[in-house]
C-alpha positions in Angstrom: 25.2 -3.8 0.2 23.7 -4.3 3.6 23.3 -2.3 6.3 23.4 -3.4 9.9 23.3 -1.5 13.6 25.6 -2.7 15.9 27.1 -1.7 19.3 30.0 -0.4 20.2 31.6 1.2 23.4 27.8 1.6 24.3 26.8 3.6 21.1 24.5 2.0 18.3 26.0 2.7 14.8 25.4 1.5 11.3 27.7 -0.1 8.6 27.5 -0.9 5.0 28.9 -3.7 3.5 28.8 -6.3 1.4 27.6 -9.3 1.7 30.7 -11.7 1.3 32.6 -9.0 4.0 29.4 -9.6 6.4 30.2 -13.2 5.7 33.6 -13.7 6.1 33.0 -11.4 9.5 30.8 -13.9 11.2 33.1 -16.9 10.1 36.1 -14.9 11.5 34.4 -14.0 14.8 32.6 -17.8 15.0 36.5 -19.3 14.5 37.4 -17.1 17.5 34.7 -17.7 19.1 33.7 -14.1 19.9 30.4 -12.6 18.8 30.0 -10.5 16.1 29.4 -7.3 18.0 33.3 -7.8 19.8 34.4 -8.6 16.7 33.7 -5.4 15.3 34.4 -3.4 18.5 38.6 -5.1 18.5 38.8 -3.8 15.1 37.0 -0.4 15.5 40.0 0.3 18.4 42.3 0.0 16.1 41.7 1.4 13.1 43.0 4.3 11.4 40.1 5.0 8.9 36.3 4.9 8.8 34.8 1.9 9.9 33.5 -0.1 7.0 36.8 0.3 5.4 38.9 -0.8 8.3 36.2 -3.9 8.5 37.0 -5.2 5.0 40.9 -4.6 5.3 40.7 -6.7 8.3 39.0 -9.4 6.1 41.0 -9.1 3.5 44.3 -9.6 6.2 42.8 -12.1 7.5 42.0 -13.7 4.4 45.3 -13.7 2.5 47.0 -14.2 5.9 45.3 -17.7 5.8 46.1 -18.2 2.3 49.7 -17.9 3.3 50.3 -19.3 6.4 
């Protein structure tokens, strides 16, 4: 588990993950090319949960989305 600061709307916060979610979240953001940091800020405005778990349900969607399509 690792955690890392990151901004968002303005305001530093941490989050603990994984390391394979930390992974797959820099290859997603590289692929779109966004950075990290807006990444994390798309999914954080539309989540319905805490943070770290709406991060790794947004991997795994992403990940079994690509697996199927």
């Amino acid at each position: 588990m690792k955690k890392r600061s990151v901004t968002i709307h303005g305001h530093r916060t941490s989050i603990s993950l994984e390391d394979p979610f930390w992974d797959s979240l820099n290859e997603i953001a590289t692929k779109r090319g966004q950075s990290l940091a807006s990444l994390i800020t798309e999914i954080d405005k539309n989540r319905d949960g805490g943070l770290s778990s709406a991060l790794r349900l947004f991997v795994f969607a992403e990940l079994t989305q690509n697996d199927n399509g």
